[in-house]
N, CA, C and O atoms as CSV, one atom per row, in Angstrom:
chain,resi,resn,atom,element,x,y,z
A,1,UNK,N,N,3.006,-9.858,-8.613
A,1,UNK,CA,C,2.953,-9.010,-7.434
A,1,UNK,C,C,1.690,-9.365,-6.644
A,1,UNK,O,O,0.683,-9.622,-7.303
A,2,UNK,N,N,1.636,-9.404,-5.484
A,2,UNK,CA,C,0.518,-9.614,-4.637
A,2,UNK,C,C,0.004,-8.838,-4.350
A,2,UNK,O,O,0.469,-7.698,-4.363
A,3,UNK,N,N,-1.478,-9.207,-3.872
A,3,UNK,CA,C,-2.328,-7.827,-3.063
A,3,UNK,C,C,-1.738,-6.978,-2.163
A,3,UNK,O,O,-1.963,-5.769,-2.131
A,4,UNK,N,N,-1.146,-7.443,-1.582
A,4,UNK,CA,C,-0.024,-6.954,0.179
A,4,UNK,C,C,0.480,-6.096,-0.538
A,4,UNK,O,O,0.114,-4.927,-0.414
A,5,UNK,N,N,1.772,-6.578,-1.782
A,5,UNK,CA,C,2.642,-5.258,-2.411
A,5,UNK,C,C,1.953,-4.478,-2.733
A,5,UNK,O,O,2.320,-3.358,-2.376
A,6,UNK,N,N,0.387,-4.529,-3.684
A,6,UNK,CA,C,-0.236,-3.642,-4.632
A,6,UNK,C,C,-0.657,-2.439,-3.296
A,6,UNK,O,O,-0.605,-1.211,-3.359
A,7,UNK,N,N,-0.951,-3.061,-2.474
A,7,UNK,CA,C,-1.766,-2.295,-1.159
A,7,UNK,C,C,-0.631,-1.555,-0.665
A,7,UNK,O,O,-0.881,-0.369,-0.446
A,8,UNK,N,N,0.372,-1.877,-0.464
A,8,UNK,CA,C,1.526,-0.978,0.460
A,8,UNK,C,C,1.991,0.013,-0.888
A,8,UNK,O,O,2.500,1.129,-0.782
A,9,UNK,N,N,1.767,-0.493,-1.802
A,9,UNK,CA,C,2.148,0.676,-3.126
A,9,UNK,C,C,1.028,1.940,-2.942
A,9,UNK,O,O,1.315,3.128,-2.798
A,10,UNK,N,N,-0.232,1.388,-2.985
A,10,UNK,CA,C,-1.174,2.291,-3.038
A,10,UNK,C,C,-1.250,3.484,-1.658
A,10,UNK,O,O,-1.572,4.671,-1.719
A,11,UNK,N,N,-0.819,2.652,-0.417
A,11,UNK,CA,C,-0.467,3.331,0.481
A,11,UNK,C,C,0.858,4.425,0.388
A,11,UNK,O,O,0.647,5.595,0.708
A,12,UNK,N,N,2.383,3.958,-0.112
A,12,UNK,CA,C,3.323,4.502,-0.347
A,12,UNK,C,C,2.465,6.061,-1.231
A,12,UNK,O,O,2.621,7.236,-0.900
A,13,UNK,N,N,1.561,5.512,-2.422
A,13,UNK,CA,C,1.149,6.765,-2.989
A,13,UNK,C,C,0.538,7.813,-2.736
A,13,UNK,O,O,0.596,8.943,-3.221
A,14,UNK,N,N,-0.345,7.143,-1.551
A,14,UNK,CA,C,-1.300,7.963,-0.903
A,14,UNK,C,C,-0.147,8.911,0.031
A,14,UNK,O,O,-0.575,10.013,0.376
A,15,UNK,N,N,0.970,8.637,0.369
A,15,UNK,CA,C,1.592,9.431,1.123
A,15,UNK,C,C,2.581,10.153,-0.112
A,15,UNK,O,O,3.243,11.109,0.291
A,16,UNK,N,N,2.677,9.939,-0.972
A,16,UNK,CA,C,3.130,10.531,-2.002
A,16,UNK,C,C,2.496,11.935,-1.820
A,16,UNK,O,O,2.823,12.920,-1.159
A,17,UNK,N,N,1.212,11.584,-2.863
A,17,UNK,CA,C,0.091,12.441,-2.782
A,17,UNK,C,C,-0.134,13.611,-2.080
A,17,UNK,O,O,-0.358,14.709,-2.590
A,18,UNK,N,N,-0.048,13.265,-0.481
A,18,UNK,CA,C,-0.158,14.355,0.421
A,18,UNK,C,C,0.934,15.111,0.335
A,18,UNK,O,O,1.025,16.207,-0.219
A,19,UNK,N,N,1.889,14.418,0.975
A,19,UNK,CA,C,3.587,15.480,0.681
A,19,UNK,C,C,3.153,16.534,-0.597
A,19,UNK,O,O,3.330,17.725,-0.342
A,20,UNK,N,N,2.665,16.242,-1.793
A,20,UNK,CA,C,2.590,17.208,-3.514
A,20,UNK,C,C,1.890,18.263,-2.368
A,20,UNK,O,O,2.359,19.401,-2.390
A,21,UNK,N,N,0.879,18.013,-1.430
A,21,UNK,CA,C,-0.324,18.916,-1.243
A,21,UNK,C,C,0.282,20.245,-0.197
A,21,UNK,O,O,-0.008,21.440,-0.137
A,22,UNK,N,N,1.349,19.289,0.638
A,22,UNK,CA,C,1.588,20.012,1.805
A,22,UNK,C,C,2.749,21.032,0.879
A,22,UNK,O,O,3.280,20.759,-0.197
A,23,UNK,N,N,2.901,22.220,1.691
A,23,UNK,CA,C,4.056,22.849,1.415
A,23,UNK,C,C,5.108,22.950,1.956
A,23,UNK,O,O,5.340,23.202,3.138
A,24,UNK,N,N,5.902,22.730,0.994
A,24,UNK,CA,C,7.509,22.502,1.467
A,24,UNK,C,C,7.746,21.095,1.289
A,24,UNK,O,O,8.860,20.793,1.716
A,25,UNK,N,N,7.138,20.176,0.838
A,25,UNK,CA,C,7.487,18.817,0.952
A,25,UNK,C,C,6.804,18.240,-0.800
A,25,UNK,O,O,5.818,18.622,-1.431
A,26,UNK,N,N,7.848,17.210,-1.110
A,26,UNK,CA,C,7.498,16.936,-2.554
A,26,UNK,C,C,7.502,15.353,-2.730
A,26,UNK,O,O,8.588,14.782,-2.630
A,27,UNK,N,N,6.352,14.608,-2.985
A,27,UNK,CA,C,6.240,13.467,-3.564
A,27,UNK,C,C,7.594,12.731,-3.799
A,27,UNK,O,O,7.873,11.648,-3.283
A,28,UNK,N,N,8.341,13.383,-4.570
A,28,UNK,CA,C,9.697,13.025,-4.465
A,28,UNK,C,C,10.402,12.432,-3.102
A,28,UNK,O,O,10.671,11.306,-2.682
A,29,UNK,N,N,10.537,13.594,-2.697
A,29,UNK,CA,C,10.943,12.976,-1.303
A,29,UNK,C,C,10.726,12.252,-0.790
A,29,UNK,O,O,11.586,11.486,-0.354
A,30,UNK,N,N,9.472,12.117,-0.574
A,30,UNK,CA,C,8.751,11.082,-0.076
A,30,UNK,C,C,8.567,9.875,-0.616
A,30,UNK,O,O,7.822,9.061,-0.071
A,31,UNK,N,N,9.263,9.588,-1.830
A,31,UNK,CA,C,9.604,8.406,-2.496
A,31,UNK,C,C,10.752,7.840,-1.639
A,31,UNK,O,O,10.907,6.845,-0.930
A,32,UNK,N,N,11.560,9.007,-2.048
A,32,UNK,CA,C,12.982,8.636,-1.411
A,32,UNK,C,C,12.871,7.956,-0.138
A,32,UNK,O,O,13.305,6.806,-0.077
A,33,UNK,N,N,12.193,8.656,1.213
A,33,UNK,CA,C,12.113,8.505,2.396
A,33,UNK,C,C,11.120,7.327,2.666
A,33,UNK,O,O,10.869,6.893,3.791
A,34,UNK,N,N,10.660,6.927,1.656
A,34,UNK,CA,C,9.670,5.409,1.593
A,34,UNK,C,C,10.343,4.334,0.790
A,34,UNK,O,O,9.746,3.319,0.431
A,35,UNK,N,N,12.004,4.664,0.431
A,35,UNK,CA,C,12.492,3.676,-0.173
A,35,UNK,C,C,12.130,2.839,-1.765
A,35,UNK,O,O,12.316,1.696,-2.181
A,36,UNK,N,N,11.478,4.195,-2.384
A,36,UNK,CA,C,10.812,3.580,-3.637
A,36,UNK,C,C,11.598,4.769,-4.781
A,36,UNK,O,O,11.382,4.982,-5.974
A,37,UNK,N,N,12.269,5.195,-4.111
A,37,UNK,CA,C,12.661,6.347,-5.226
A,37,UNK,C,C,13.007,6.112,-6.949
A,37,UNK,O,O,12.607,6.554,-8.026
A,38,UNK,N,N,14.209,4.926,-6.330
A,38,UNK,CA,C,14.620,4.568,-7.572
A,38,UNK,C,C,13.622,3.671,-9.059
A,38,UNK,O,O,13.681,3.502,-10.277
A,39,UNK,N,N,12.853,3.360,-7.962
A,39,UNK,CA,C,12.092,2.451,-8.599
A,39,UNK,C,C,10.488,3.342,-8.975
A,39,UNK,O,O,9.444,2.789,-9.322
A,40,UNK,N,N,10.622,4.271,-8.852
A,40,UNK,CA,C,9.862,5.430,-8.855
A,40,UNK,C,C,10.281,6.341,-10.610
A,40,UNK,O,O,9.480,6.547,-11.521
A,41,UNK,N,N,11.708,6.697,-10.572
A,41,UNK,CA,C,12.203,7.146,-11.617
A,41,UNK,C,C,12.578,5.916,-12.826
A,41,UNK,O,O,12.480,6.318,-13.985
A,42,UNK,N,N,12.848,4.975,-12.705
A,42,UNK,CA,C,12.226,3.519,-13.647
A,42,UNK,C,C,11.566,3.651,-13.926
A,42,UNK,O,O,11.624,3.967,-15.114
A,43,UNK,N,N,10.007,3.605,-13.266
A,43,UNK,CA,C,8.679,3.527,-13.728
A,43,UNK,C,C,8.277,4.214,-14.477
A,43,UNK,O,O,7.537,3.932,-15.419
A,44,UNK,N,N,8.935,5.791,-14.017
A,44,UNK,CA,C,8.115,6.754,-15.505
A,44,UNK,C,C,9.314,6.542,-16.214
A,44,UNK,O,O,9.006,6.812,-17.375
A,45,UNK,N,N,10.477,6.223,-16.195
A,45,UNK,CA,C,11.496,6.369,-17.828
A,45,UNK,C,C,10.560,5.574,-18.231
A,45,UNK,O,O,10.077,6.149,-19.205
A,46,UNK,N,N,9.952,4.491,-18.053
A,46,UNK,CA,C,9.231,2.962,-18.955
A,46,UNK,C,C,8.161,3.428,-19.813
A,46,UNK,O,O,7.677,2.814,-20.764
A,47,UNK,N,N,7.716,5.017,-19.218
A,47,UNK,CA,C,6.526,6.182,-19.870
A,47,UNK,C,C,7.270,6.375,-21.034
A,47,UNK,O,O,7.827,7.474,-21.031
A,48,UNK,N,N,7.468,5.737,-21.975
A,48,UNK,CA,C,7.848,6.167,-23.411
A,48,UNK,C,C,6.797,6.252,-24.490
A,48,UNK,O,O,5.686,5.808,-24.202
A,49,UNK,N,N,6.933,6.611,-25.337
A,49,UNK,CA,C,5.890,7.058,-26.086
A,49,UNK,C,C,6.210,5.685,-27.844
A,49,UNK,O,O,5.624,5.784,-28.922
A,50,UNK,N,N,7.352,4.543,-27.438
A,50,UNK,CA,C,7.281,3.763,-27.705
A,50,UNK,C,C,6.516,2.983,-28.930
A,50,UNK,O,O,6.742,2.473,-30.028
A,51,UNK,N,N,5.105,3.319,-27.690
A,51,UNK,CA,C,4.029,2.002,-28.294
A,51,UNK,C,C,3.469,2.427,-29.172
A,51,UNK,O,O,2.912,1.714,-30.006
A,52,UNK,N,N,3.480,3.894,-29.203
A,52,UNK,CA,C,2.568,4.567,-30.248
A,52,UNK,C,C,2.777,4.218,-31.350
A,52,UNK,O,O,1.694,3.831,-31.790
A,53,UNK,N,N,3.712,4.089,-32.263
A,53,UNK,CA,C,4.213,3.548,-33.441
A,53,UNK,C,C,3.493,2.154,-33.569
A,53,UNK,O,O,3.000,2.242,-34.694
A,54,UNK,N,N,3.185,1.064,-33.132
A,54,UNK,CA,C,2.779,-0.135,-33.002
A,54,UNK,C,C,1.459,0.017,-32.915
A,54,UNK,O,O,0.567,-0.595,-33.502
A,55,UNK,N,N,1.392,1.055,-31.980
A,55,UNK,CA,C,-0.394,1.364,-31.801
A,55,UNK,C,C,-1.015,1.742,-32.726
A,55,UNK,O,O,-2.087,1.191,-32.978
A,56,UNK,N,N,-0.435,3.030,-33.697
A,56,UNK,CA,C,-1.086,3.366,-34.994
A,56,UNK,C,C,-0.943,2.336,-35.645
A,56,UNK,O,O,-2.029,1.796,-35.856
A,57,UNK,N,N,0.163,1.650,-36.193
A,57,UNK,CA,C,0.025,0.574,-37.431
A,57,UNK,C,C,-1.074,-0.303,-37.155
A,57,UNK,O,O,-1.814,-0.572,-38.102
A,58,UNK,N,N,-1.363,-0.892,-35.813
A,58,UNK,CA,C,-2.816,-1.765,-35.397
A,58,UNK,C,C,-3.895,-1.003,-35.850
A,58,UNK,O,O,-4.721,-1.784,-36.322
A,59,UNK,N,N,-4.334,0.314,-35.942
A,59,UNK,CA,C,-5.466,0.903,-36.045
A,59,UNK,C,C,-5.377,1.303,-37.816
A,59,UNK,O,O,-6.340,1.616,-38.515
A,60,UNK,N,N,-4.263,1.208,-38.158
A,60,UNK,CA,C,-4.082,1.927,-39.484
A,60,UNK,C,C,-4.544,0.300,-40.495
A,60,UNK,O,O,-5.295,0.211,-41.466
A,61,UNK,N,N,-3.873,-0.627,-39.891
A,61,UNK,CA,C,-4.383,-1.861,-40.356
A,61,UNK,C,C,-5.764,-2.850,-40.436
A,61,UNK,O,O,-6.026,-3.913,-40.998
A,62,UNK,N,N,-6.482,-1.926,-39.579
A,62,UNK,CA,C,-7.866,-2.150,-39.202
A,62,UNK,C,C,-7.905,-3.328,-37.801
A,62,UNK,O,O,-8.524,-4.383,-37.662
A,63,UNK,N,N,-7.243,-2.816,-37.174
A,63,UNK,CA,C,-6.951,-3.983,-35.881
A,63,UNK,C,C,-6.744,-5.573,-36.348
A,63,UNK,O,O,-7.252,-6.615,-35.934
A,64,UNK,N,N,-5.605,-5.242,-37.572
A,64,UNK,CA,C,-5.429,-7.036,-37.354
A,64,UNK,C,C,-4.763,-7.480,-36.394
A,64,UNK,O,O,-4.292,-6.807,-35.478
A,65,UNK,N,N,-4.685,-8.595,-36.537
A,65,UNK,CA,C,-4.005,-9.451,-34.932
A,65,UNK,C,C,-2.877,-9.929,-35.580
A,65,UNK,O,O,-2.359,-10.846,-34.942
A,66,UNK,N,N,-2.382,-9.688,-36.467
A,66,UNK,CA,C,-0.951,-9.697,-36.969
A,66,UNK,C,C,-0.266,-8.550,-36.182
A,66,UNK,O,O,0.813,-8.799,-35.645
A,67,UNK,N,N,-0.771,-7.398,-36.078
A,67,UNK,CA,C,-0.064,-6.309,-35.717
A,67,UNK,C,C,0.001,-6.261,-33.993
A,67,UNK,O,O,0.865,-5.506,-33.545
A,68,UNK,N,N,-0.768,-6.939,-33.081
A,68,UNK,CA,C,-1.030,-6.547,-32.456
A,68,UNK,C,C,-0.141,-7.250,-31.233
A,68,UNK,O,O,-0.328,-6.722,-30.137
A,69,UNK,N,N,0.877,-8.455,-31.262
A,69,UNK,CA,C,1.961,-8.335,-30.787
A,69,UNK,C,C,2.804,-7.956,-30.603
A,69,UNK,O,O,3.557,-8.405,-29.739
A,70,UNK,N,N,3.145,-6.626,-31.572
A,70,UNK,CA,C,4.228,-5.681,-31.185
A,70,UNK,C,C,3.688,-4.778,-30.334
A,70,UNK,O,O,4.355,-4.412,-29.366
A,71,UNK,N,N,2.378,-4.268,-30.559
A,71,UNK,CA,C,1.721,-3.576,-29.765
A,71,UNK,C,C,1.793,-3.760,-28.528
A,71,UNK,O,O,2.180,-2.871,-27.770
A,72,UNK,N,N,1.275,-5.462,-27.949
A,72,UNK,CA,C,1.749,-5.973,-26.846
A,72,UNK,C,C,3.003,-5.976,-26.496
A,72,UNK,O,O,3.150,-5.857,-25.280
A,73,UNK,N,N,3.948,-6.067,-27.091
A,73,UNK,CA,C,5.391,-5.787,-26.529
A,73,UNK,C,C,5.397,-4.777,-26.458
A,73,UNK,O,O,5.669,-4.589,-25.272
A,74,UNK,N,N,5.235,-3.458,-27.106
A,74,UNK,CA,C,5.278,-1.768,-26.804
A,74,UNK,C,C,4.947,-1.845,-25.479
A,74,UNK,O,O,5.835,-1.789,-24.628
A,75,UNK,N,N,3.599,-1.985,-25.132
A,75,UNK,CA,C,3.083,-1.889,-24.178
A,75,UNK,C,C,3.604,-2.561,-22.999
A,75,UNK,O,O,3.373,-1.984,-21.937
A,76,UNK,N,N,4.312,-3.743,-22.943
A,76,UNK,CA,C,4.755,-4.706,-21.708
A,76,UNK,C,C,6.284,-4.201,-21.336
A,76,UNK,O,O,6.931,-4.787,-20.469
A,77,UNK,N,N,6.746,-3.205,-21.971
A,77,UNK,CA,C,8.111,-2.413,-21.199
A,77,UNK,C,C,7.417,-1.340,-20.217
A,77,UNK,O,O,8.108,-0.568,-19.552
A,78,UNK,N,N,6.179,-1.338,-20.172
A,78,UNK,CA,C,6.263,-0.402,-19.398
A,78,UNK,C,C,5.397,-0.907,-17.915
A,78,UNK,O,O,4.293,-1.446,-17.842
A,79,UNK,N,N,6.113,-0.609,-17.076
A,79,UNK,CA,C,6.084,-0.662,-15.527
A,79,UNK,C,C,4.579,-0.506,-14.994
A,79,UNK,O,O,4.398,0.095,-13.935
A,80,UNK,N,N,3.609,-0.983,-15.636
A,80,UNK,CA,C,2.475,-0.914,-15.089
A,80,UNK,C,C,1.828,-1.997,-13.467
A,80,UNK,O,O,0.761,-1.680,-12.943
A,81,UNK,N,N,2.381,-2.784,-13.101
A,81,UNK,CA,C,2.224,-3.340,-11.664
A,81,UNK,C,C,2.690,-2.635,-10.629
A,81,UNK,O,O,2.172,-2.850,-9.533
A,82,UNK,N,N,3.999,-1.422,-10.761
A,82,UNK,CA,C,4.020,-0.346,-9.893
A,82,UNK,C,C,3.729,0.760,-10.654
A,82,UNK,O,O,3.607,1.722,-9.895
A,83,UNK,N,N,3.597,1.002,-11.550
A,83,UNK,CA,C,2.685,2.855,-11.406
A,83,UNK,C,C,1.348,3.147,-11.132
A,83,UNK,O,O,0.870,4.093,-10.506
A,84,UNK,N,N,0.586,1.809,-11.923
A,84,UNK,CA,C,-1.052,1.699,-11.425
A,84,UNK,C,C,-1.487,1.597,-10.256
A,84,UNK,O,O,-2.590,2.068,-9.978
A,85,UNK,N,N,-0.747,0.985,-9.357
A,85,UNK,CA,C,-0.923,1.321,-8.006
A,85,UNK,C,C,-0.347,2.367,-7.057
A,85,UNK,O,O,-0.782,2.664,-5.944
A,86,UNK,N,N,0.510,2.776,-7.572
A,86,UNK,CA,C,1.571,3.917,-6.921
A,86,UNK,C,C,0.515,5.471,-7.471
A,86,UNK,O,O,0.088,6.397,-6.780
A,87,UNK,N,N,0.410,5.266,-8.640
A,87,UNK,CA,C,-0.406,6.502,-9.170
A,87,UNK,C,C,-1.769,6.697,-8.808
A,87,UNK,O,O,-2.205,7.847,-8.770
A,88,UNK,N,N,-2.646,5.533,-8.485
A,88,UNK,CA,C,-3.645,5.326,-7.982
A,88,UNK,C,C,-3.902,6.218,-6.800
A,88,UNK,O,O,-4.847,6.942,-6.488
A,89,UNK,N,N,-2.405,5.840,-6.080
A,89,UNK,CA,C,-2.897,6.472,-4.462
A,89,UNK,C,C,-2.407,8.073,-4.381
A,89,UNK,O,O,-2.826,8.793,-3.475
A,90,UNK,N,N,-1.551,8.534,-5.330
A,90,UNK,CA,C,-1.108,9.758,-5.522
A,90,UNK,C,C,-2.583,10.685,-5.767
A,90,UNK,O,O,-3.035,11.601,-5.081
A,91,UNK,N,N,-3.155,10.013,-7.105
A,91,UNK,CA,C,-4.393,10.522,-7.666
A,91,UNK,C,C,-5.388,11.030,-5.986
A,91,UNK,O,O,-5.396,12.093,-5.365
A,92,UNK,N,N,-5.833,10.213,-5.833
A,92,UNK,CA,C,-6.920,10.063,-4.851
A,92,UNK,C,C,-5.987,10.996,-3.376
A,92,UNK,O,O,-6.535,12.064,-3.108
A,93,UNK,N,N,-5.170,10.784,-2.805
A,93,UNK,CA,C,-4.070,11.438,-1.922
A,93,UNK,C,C,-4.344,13.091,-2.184
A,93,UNK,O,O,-4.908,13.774,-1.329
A,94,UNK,N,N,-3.833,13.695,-3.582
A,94,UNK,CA,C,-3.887,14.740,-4.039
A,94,UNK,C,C,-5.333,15.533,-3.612
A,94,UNK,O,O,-5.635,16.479,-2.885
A,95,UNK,N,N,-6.180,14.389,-4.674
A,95,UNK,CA,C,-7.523,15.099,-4.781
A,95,UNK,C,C,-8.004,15.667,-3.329
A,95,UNK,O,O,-8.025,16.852,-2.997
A,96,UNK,N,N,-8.413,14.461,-2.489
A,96,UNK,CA,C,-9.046,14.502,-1.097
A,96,UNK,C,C,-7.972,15.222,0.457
A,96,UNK,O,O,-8.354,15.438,1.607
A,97,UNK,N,N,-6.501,15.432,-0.212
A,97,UNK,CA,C,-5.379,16.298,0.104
A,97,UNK,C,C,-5.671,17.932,0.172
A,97,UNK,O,O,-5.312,18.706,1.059
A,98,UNK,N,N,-6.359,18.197,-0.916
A,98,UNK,CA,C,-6.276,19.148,-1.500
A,98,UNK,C,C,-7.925,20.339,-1.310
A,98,UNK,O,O,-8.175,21.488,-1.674
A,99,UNK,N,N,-8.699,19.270,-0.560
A,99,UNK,CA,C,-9.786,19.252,-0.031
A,99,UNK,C,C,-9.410,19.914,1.764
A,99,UNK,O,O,-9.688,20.963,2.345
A,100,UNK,N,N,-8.726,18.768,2.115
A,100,UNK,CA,C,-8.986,18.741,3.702
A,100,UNK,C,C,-7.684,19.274,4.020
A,100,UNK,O,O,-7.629,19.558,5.217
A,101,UNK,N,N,-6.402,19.564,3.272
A,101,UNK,CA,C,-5.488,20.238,4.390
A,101,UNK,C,C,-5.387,21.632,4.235
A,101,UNK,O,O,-4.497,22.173,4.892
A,102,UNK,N,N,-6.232,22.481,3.375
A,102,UNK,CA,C,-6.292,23.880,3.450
A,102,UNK,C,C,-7.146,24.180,4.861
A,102,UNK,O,O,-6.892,25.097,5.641
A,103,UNK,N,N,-8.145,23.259,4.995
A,103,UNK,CA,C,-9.030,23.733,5.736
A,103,UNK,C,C,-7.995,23.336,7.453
A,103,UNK,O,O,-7.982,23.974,8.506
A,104,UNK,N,N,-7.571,22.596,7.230
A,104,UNK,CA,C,-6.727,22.315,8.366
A,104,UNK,C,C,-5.872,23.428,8.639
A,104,UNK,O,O,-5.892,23.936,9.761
A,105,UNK,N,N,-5.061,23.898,7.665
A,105,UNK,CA,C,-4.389,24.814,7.697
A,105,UNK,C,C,-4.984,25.872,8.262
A,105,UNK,O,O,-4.552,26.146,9.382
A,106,UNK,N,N,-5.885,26.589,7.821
A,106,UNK,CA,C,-6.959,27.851,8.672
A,106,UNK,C,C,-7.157,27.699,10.159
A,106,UNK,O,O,-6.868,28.557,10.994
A,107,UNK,N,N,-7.746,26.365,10.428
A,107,UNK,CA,C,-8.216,26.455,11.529
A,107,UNK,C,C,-7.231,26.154,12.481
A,107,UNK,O,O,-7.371,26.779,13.532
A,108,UNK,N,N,-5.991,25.156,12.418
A,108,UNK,CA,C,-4.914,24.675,12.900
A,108,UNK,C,C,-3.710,25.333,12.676
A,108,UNK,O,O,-2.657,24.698,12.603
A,109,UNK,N,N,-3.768,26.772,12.536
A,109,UNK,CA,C,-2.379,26.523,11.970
A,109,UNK,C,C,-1.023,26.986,11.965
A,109,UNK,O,O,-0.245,27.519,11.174
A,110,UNK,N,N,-1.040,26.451,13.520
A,110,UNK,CA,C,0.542,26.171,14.760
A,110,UNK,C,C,0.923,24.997,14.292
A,110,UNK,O,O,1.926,24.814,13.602
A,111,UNK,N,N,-0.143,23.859,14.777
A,111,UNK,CA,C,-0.476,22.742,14.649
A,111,UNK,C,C,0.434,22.272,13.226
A,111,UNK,O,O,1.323,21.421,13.250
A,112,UNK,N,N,0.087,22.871,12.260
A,112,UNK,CA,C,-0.174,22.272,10.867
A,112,UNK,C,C,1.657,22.695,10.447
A,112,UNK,O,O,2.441,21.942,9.870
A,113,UNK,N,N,1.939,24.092,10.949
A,113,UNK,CA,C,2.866,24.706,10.482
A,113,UNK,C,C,4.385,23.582,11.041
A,113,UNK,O,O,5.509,23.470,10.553
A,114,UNK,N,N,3.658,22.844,12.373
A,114,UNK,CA,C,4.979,22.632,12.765
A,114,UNK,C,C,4.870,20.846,12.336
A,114,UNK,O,O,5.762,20.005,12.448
A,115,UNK,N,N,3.697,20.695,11.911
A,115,UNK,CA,C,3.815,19.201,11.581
A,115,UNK,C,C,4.755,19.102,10.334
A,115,UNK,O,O,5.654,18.262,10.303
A,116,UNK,N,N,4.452,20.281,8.946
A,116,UNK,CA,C,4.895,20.468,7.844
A,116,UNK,C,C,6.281,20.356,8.237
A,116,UNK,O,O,7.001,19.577,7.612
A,117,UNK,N,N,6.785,21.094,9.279
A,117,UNK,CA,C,8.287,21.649,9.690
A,117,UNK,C,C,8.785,20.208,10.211
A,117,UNK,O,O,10.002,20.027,10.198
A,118,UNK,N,N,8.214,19.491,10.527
A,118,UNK,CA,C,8.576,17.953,11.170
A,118,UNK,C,C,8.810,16.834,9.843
A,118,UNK,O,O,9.215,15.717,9.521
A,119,UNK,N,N,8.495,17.497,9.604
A,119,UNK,CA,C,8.254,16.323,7.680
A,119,UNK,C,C,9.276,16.869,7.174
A,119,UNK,O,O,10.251,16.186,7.488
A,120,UNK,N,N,9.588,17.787,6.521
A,120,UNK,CA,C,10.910,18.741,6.224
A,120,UNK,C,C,12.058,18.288,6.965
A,120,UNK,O,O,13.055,18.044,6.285
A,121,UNK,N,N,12.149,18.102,8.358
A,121,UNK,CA,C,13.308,17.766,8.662
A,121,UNK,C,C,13.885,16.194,9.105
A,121,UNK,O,O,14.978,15.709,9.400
A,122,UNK,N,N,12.561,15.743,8.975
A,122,UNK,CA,C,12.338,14.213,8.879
A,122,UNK,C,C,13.476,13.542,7.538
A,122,UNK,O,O,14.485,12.851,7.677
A,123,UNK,N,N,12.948,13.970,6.507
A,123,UNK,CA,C,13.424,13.813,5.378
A,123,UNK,C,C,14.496,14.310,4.350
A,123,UNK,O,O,14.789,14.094,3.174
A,124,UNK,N,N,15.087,15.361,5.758
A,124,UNK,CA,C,16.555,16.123,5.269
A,124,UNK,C,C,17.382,14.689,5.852
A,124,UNK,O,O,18.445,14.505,5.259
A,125,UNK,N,N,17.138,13.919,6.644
A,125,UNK,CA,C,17.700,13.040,7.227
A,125,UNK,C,C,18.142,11.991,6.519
A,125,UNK,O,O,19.242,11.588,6.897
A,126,UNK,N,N,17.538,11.260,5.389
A,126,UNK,CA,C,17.188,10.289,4.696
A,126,UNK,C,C,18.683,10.472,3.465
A,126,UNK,O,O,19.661,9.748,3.276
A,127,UNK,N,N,18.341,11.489,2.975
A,127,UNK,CA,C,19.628,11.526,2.250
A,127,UNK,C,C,21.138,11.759,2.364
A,127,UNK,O,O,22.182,11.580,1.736
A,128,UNK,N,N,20.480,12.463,3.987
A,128,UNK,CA,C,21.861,12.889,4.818
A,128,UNK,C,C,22.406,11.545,5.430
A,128,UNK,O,O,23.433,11.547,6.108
């Protein structure tokens, strides 16, 4: 994957992110309406708990390197070139989201109410 994809992922997340913050609108959606949905619900099925089995026997064995190719295979089903960047921008989106659109909300908030209401019906569209 290239920088360009990793960057438009991190961007896709960052708009993830906000949608979780705003109300009425869900990350989800906003997968959907950014064309990553499916590949969104892939990424966390690949969140299996898998590796753990491989992971203890490496630590239970004293980290030999006999063990530690299954480990690496545990670990290489899972979708880490899109969630590390997709989650990246969710993380940071949320946090600094969660900061600045309350305060928006107070001081703006015709403004804010009808942008939310524009996103909402933006994205009734997408599936419709």
């Amino acid at each position: 994957m290239s920088h360009i994809e990793r960057m438009k992922l991190v961007a896709k997340g960052l708009c993830m992110g906000v949608a979780d913050v705003i109300p009425g609108v869900s990350g989800g959606t906003m997968a959907m309406v950014l064309g990553i949905y499916i590949r969104f619900i892939e990424g966390i099925r690949s969140l299996n708990l898998g590796f753990m089995k491989p992971a203890i026997a490496w630590v239970i064995s004293g980290f030999k390197r006999d063990r530690l190719p299954a480990l690496k295979k545990a670990l290489g089903t899972i979708h880490w070139g899109f969630l590390v960047p997709l989650g990246a921008g969710i993380v940071v989106a949320i946090g600094v989201g969660s900061k600045v659109i309350p305060d928006l909300m107070e001081s703006y908030p015709e403004i804010m109410r009808a942008f939310f209401f524009g996103l909402v019906l933006a994205s009734i569209s997408v599936p419709y």
